[in-house]
GUDOMAR-514110 format. One record per residue: residue number from 1; residue in one letter; x negated, y negated, z negated of N, C-alpha, C in turn. Coordinates in steps of 0.1 Angstrom, whole numbers. Each point is the difference from the previous one (the first is absolute). Layout:
! residues N
     n   res   neast   nnorth     nup   caeast   canorth    caup   ceast   cnorth     cup
   NUM     a       X        Y       Z        X         Y       Z       X        Y       Z
...
END
This chain:
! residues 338
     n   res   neast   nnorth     nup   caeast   canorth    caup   ceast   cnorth     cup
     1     x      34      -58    -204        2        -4      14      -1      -15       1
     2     x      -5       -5      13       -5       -17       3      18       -6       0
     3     x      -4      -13      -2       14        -7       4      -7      -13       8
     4     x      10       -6       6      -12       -10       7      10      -17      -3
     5     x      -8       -4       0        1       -15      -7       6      -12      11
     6     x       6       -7      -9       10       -10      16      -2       -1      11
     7     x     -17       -5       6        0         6       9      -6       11       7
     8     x      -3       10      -4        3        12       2      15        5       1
     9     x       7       -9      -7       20         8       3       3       -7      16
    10     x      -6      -12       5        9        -5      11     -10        8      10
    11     x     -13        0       0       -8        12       9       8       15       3
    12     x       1        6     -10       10        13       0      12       -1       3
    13     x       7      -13      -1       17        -3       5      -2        1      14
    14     x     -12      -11       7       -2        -3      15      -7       16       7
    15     x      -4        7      -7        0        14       7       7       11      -2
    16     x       4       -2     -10       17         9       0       8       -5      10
    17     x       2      -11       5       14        -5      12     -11        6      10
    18     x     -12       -4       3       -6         5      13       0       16       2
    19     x       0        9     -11        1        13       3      14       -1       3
    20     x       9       -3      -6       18        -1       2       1       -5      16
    21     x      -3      -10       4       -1         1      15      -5        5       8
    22     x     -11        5       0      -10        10       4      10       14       7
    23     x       5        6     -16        3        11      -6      18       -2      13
    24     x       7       -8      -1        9        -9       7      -3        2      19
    25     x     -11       -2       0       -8         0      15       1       12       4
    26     x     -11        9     -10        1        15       3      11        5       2
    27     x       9        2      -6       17         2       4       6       -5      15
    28     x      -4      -10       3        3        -4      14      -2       -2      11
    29     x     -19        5       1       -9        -3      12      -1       16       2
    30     x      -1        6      13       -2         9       3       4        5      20
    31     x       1       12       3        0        -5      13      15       -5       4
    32     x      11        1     -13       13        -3       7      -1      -14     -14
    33     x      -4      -11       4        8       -12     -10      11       -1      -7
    34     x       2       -5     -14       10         6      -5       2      -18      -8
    35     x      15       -3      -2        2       -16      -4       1        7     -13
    36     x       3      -16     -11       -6         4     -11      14        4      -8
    37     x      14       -3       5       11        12       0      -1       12       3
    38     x      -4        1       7       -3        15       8      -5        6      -9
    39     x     -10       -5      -6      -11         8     -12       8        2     -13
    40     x       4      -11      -3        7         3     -14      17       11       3
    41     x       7        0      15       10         7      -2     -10       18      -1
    42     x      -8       -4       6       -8        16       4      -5        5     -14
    43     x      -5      -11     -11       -5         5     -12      15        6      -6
    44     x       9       -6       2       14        -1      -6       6       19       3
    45     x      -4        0      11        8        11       4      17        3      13
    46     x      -4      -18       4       13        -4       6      -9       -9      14
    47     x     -10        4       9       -2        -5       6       1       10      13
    48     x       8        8      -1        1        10      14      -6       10       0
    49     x      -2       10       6      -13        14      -5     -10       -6       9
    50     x       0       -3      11      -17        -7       1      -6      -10     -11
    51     x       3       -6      -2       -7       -10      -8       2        3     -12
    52     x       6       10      -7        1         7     -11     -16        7      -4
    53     x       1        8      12      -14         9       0     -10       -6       5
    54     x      -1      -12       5      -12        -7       7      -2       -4     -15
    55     x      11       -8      -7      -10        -6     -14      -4        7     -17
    56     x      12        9       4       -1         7     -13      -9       10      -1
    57     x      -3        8      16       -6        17       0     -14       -6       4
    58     x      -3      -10      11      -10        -3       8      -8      -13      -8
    59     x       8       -8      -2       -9       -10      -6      -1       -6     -15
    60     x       8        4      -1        2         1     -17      -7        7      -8
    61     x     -11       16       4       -8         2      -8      -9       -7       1
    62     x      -7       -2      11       -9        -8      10      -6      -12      -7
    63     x      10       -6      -5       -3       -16      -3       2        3     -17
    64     x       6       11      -7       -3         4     -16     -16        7       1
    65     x      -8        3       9       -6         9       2     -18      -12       1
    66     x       7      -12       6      -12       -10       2      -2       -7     -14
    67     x      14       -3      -2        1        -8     -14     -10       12     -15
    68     x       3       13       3       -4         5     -13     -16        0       5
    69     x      -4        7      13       -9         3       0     -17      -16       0
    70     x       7      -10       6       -6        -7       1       0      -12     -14
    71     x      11        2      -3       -4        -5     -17      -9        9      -8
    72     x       0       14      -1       -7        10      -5     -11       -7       7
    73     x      -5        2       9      -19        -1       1      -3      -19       3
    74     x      10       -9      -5       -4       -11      -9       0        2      -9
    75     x       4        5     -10        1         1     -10     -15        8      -8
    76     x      -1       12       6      -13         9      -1     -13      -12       1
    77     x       0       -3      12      -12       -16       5       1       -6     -10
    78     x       8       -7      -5        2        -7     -12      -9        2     -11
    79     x       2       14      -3       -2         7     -14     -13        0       5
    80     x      -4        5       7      -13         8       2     -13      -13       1
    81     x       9       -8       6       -9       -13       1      -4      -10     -14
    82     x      12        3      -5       -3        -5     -17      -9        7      -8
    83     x       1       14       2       -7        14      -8     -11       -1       3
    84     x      -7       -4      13      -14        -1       4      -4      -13      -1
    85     x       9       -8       2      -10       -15      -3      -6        2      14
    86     x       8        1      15       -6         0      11      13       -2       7
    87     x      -3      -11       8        6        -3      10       9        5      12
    88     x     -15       13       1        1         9      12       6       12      -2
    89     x       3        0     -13        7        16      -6      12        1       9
    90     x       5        6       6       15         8       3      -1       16      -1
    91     x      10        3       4        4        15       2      -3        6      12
    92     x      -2       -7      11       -1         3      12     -16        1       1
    93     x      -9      -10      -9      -17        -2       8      -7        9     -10
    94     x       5       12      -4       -7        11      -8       7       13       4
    95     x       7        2       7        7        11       5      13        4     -10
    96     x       7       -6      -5       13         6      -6       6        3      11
    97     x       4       -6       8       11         4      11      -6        8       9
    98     x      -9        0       3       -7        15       6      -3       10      -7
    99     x       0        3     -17       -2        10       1      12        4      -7
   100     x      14      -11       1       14         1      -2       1       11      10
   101     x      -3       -5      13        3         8      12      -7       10       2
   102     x      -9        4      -7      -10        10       1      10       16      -2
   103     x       4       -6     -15        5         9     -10      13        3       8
   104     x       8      -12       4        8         8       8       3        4       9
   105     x      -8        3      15        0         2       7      -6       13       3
   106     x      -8        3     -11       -8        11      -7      12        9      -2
   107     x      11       -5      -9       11         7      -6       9        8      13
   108     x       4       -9      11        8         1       7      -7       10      11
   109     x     -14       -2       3       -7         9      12      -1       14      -4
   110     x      -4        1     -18        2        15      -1       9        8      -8
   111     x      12      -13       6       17         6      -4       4        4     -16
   112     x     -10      -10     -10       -2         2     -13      20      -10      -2
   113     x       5      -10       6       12        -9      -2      -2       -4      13
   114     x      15        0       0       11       -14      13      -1      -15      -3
   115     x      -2       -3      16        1       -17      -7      13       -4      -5
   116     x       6        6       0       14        -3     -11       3        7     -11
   117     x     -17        6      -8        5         4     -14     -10       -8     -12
   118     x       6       -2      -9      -10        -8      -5     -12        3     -11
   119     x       0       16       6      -17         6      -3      -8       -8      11
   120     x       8       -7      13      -15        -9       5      -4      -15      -7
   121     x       8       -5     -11       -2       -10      -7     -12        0     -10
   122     x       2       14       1       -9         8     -13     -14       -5       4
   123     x       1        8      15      -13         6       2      -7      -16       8
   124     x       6       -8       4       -5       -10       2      -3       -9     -11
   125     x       8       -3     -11       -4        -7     -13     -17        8      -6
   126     x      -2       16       7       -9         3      -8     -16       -4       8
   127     x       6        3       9      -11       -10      15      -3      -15      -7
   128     x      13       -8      -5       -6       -12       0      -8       -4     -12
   129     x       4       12     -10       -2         0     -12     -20        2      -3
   130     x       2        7       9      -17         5      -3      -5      -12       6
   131     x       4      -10      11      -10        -6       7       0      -15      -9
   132     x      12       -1      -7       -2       -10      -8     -13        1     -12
   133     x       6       12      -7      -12         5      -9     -19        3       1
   134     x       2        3      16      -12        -1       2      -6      -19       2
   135     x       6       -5       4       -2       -14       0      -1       -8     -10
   136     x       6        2      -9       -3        -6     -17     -13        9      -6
   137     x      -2       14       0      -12         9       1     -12       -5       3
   138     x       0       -3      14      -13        -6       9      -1      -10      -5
   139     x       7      -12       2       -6        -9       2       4      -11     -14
   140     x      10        2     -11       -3         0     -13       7      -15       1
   141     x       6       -7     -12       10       -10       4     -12      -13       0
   142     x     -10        5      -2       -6       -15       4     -13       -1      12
   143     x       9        8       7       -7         0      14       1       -6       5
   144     x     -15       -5      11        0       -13      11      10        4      14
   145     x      -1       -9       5       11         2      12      -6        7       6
   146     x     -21        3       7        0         7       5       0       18      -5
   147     x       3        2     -13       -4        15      -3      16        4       0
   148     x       6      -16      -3       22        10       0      -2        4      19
   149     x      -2      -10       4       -2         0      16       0       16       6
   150     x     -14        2      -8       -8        13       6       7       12      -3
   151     x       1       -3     -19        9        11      -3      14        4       8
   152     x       7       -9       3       12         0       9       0        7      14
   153     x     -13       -7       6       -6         9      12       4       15       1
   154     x     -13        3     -12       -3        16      -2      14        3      -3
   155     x      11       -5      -8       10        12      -5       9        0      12
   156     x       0      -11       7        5        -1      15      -1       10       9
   157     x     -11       -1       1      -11        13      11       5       10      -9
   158     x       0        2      -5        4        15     -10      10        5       4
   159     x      14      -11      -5       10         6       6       4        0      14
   160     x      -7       -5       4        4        -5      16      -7       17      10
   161     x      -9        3      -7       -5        10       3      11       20      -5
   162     x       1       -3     -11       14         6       0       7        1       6
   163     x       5      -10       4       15         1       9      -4        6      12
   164     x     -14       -9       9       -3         7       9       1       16       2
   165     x      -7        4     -11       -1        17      -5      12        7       3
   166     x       9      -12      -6       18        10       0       0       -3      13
   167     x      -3       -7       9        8        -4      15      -7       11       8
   168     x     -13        2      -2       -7        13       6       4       12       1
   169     x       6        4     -17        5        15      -5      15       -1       5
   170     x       7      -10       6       13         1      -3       5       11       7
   171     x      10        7      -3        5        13       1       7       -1      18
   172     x       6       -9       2        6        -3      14      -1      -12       3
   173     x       4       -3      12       -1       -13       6       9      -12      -6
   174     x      12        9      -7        5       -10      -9       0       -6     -14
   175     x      -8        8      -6       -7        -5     -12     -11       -9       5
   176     x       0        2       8      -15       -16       6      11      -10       5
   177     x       6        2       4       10       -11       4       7       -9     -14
   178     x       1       12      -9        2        -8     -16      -8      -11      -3
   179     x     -17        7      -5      -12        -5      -2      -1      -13       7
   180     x       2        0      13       -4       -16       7      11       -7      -5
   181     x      13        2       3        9        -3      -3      -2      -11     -21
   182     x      -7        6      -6       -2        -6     -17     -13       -8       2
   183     x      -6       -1      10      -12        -8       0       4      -12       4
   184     x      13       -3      10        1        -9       6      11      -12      -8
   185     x       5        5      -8       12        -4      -7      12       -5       8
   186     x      10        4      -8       12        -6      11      14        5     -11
   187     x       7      -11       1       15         0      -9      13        1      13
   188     x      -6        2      10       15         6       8       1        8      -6
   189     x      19       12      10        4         9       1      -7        7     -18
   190     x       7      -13     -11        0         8     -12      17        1      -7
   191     x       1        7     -10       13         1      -3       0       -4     -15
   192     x      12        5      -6       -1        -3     -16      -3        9      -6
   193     x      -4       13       7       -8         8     -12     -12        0       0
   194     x      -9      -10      10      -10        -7      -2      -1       -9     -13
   195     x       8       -9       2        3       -10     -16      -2       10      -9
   196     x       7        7      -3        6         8      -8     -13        6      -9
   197     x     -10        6      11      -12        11      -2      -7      -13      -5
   198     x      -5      -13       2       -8       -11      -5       5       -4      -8
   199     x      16       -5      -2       -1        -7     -13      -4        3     -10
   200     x       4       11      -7       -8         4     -16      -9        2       1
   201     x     -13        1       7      -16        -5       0      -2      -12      -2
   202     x       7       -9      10        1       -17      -2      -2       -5      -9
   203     x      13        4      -9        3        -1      -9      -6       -2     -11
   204     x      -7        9      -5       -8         7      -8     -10       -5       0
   205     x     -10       -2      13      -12        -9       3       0      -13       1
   206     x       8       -8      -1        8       -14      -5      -1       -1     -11
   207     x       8        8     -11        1        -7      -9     -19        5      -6
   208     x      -8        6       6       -9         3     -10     -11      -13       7
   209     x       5       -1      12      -11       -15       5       3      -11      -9
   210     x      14       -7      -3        1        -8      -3       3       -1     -14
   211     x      -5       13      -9        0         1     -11     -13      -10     -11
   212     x     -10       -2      12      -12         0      -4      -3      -16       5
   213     x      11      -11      -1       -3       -15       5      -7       -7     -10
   214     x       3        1     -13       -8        -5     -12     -12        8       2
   215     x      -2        7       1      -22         9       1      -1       -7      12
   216     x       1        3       7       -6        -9      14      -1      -13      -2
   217     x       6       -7      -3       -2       -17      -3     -14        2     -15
   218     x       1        5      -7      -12         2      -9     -11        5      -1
   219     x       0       12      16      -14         6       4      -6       -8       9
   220     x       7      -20       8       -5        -5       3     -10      -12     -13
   221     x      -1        6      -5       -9        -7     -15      -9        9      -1
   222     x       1       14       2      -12        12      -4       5        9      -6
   223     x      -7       13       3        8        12      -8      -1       -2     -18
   224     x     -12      -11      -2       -3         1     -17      14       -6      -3
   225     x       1      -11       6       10       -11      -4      14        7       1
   226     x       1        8      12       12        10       5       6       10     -21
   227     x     -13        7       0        0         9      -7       3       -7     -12
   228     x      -7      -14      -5        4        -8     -15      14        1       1
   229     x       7       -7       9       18        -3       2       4       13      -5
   230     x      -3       13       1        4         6      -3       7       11      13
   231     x      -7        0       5        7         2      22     -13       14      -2
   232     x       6       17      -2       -9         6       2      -2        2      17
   233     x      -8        2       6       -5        -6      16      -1       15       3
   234     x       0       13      -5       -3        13       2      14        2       3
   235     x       8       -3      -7       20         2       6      -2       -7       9
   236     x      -3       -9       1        6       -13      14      -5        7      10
   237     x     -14        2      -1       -3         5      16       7       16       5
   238     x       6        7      -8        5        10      -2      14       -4       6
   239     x       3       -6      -2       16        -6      -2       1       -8      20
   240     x     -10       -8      -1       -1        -1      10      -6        3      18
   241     x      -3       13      -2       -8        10       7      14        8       3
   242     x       7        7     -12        9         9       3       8      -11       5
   243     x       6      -13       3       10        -2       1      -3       -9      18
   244     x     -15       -1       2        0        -1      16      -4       11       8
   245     x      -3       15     -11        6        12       5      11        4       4
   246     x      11       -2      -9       13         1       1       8       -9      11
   247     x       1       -9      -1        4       -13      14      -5        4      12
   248     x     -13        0       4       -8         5      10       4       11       7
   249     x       1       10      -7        0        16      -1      13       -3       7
   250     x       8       -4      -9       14         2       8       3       -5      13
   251     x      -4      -12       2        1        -7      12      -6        6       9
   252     x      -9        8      -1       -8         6      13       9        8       2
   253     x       5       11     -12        6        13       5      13       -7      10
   254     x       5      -10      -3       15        -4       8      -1       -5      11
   255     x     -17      -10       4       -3        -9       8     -11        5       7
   256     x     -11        5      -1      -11         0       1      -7      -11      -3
   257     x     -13       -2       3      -10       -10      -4       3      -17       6
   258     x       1       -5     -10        6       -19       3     -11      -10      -8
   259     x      -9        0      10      -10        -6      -8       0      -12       4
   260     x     -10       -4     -13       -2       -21      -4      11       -7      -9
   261     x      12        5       5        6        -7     -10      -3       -1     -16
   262     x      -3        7      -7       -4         2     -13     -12      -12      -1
   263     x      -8        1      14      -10       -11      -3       3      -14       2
   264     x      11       -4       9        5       -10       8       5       -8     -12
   265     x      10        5      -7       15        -7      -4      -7       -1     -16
   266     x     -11       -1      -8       -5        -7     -14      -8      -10       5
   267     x      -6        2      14       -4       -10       3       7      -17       6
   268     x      12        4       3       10       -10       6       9        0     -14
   269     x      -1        3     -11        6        -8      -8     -10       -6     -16
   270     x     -12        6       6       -8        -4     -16       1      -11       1
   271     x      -1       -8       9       -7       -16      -2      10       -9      -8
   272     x      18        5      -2        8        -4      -4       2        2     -12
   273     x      -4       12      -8        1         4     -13     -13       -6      -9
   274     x     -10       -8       3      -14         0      -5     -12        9       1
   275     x       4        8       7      -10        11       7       3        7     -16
   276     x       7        2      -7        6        11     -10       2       15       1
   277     x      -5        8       1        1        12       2      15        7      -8
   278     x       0       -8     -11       13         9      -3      12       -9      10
   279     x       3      -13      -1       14        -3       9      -4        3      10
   280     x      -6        4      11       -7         0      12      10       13       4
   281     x       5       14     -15        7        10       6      15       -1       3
   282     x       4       -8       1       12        -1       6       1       -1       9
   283     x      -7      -19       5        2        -2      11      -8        4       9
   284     x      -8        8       1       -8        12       6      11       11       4
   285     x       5        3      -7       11        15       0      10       -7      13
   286     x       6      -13       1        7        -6       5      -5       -3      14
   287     x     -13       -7       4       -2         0       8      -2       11      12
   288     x      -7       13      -9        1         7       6       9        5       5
   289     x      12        1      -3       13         4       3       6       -8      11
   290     x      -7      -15       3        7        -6       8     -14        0      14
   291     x     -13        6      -7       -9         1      15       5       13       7
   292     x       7        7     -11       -1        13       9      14        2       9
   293     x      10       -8      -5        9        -1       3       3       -9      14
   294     x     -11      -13      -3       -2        -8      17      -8        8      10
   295     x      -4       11      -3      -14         7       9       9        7       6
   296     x      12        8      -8        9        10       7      12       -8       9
   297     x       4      -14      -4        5        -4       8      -8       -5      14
   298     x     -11       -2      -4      -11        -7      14      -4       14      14
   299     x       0       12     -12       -2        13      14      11        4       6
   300     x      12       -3      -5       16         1       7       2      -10      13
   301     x      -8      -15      -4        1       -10      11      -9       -1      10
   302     x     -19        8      -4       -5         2       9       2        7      13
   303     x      -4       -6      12        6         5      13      -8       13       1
   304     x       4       12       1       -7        11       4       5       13       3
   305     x      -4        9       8        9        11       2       1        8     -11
   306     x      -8        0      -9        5         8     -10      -3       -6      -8
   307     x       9        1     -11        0       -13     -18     -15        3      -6
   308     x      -6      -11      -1      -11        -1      -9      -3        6     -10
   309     x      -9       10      -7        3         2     -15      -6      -12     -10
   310     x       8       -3      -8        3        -6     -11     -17        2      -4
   311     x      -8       10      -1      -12        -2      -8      -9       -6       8
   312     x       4       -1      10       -9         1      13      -4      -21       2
   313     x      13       -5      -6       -1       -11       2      -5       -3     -12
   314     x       4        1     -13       -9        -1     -10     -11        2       2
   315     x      -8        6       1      -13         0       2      -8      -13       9
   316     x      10       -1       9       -6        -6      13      -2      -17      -5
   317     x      12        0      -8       -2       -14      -8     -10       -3     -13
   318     x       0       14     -11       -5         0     -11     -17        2       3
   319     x      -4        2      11      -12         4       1      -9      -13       4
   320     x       8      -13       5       -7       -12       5      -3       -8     -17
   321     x      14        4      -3       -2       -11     -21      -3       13      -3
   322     x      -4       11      -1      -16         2      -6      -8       -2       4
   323     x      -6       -7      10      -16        -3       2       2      -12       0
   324     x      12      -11      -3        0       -12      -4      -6        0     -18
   325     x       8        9      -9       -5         0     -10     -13        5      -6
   326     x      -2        6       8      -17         5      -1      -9       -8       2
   327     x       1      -14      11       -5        -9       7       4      -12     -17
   328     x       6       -3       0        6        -7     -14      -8        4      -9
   329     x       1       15      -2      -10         1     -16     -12        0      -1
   330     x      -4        1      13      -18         1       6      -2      -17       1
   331     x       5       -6      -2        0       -18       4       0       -3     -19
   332     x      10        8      -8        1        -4     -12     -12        5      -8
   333     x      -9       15       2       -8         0      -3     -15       -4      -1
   334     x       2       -4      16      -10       -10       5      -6      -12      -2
   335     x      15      -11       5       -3       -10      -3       1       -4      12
   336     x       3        3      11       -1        -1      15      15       -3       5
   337     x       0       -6      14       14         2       6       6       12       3
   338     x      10        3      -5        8        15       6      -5       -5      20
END
């Protein structure tokens, strides 16, 4: 596992307090304002039964739910971005989280599991699993940006086409109400046996992301040089496939699809680490946790008759800094102005 060096510790201190405030925020912004007494008597268990159950039942998974899921797909970005030696790598621009959602929306339309059992963790980790696989497959870890690009496309369209499939076959009007429902992403009206069903996926796909910070900092020298160190690269990408299957996987099944972040938040902290691929996974894991966490506080404050979904705004942001970075790397390969 990476450790990160002086400054990389006050980087990771300054976004640990920002997720702690964030995380702080979430607890208290919502359509009834809550003081920051209010929050801690309601975590406590001594703030009255309204504000008992506004923070403990209502917002308290909600904001465990941004923190795991949105460090999980920085964390994934991270990895994936070191593994390929591409910029542009995330989880989101090759279809993990679509065909996260594939697999489980698949599961839930032909009444295979409940979204509250965690055979749909399964069946979504196995969605994201293949689309990872196919992406290291195609396009091979020393692929140019435009063939990860393309390859990402195709497994995209793939699964995007799937899901369609299940929304066509769905059995009643309410399994299609599911199906839209995982495309759009959204961490309202969740509880703690949401938590509960994600954490041990999390879990598990964490420690195998950030098992692999020494090979990543060494596969930026070459796989020969990788392989002299002694770093076999046949586990690593194994290790690291299953483990932004597992993260992914689960977050869809709890959230539905929350895309960019994975791509957003290695890019808002490489410049601080040395552009390092191995310290780059922490404070990656952290940021994420605090984009995803300001996104769900920003759709609670947007004015609208009905709450924003959470993916709906990621996207809306992550999709302008992708064609800023694309514009960046076409300037870098060039030689031209972005």
């Amino acid at each position: 596992m990476t450790t990160a060096g002086p400054s990389g510790a006050g980087l990771i201190g300054l976004l640990a307090l920002t997720v702690v405030v964030l995380f702080a925020g979430s607890l208290a912004v919502g359509p009834v304002l809550l003081s920051p007494a209010t929050v801690i008597a309601g975590l406590l268990g001594h703030g009255g039964a309204a504000a008992d159950i506004i923070v403990r039942e209502i917002r308290l998974p909600r904001a465990l739910l941004a923190v795991m899921i949105g460090g999980a797909l920085g964390l994934s970005g991270a990895a994936l971005q070191g593994l390929l030696r591409n910029p542009l790598a995330a989880p989101d621009l090759f279809g993990a989280p679509s065909a996260a959602a594939f697999g489980a929306v698949a599961a839930i339309s032909f009444g295979v599991v409940d979204v509250l059992s965690f055979a749909l963790p399964a069946a979504a980790i196995a969605g994201a699993l293949l689309s990872v696989a196919l992406l290291v497959l195609v396009a091979g870890p020393r692929a140019s940006l435009l063939v990860t690009i393309l390859a990402g496309l195709a497994v995209g369209s793939l699964a995007s086409a799937g899901t369609s499939l299940a929304l066509n076959l769905a059995p009643n009007p309410f399994a299609a109400l599911e199906i839209a429902f995982w495309l759009l992403g959204s961490l309202a009206d969740r509880s703690m046996r949401h938590v509960e069903i994600a954490l041990p996926f999390m879990a598990i796909g964490t420690v195998l992301l950030l098992w692999d910070g020494p090979a990543l900092r060494a596969v930026t020298l070459g796989e020969e040089a990788a392989q002299s160190l002694g770093f076999d690269l046949g586990r690593v990408r194994l290790r690291i496939v299953a483990g932004t299957a597992a993260v992914v996987g689960a977050g869809v099944a709890v959230a539905g699809s929350i895309g960019f972040i994975g791509l957003v938040a290695p890019h808002l902290v490489r410049p601080f680490v040395g552009h390092d691929p191995g310290r780059t996974l922490i404070p990656a894991t952290l940021a994420g946790a605090a984009l995803l966490l300001a996104a769900d506080i920003a759709v609670r404050l947007i004015p609208s008759q009905n709450e924003l979904n959470v993916g709906v705004l990621t996207s809306l942001i992550g999709a302008p800094f992708f064609i800023v970075l694309i514009l960046r790397r076409r300037a870098e390969l060039t030689g031209t102005p972005a």
